[in-house]
C-alpha positions as CSV (number, residue, x, y, z in Angstrom):
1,X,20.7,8.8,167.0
2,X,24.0,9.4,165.6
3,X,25.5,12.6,164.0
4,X,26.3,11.8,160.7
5,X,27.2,15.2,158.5
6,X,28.3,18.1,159.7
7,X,28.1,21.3,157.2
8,X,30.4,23.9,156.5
9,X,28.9,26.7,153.7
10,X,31.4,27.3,150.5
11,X,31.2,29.5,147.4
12,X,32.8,27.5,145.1
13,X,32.9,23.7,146.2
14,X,35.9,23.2,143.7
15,X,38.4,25.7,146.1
16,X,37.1,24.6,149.1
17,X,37.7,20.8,148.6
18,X,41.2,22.1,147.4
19,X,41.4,23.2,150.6
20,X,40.1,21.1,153.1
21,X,42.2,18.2,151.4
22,X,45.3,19.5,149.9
23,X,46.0,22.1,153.0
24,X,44.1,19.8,155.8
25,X,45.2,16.7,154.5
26,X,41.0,15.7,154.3
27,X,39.8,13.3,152.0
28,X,36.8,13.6,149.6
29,X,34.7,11.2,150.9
30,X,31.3,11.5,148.4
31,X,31.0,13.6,145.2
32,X,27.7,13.3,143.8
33,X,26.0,15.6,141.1
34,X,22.9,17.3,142.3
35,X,22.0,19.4,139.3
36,X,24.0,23.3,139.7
37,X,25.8,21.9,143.0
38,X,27.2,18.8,144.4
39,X,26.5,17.0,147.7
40,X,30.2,17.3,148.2
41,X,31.9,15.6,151.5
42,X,35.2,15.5,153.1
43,X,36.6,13.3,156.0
44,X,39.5,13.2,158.3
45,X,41.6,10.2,158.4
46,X,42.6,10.9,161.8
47,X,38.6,11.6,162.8
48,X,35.5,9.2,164.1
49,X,35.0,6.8,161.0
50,X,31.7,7.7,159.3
51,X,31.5,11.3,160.0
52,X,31.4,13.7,157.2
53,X,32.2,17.6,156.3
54,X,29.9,18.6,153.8
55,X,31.2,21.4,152.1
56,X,27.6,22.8,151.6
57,X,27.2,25.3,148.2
58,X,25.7,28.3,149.4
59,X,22.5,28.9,146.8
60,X,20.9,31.5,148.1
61,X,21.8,35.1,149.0
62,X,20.7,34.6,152.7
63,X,23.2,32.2,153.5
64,X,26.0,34.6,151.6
65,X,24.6,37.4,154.1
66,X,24.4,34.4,157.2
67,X,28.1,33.2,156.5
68,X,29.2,37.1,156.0
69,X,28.1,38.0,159.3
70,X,29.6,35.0,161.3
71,X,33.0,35.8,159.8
72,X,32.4,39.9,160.5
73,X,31.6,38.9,164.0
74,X,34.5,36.5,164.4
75,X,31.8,33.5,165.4
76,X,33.6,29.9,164.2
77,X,31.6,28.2,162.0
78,X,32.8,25.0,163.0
79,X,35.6,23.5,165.0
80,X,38.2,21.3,164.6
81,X,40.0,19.0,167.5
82,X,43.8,18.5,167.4
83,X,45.9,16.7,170.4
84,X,48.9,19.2,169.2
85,X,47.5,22.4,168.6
86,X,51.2,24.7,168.5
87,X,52.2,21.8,166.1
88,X,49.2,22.0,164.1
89,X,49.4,25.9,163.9
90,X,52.8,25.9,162.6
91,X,51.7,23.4,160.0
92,X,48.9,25.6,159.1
93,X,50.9,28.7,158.6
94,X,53.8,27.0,156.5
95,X,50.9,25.8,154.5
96,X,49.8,29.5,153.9
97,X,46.6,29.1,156.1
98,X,45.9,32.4,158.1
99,X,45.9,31.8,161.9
100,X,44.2,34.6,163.8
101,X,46.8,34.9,167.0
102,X,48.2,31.9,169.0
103,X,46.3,29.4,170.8
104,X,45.0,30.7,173.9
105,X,43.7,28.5,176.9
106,X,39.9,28.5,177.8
107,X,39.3,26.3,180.7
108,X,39.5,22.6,179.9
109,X,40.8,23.7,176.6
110,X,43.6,25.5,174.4
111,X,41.8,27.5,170.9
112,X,42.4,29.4,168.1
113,X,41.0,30.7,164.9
114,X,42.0,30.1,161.3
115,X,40.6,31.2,158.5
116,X,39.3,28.4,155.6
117,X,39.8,30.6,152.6
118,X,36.2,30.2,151.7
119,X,34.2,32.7,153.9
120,X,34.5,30.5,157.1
121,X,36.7,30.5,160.5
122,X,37.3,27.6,162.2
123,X,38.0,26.7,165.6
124,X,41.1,24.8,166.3
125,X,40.9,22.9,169.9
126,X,43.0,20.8,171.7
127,X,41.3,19.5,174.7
128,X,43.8,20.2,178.1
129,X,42.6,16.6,179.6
């Protein structure tokens, strides 16, 4: 068994693979028409080959309320992995990405929070090992 996709939830698919390629340097991956949405995936060329973002429409007003209250709460609803993370934050903020404080360390790791301009936070990690 192999994890495959991976979902983020976006509003509008169109801004949000704007962002997660032309800010995070992603690449669309699979574009596929599935009546009012898309089945709509990005990939990092620096990531595990085969493993997919799905930038997930949200179509119903639970996921709206779900996705709300992560962000409100300041729960990530994903993460990310970087082996540079004060490089990678200074990218992100001359890029115009908000990054909630610096990278703190946790243990076996260094994190911090930025924001993916569609209703999510993400965790940025770097691993300390």
């Amino acid at each position: 068994m192999q994890i495959k996709f991976t979902s983020v939830m976006v509003a509008d698919q169109d801004a949000a693979l704007a962002f997660y390629t032309g800010v995070l340097g992603f690449e669309k991956c699979a574009d596929i028409p599935m009546g009012t949405y898309r089945w709509l995936t990005v990939t990092s060329p620096e990531g595990v080959p085969g493993v997919e973002l799905v930038l997930e429409p949200m179509g119903f007003a639970p996921a709206r309320v779900y996705q709300q209250a992560l962000f409100d709460a300041g729960i990530p609803a994903t993460a990310l992995i970087t082996a540079d993370i004060a490089a990678e934050v200074r990218r992100l903020r001359g890029r115009g990405v908000v990054v909630r404080g610096e990278p703190q360390a946790m243990g076996p790791i260094s994190a911090v929070l930025f924001e993916d301009t569609c209703g999510n936070l993400v965790n940025l990690v770097q691993p300390m090992v």
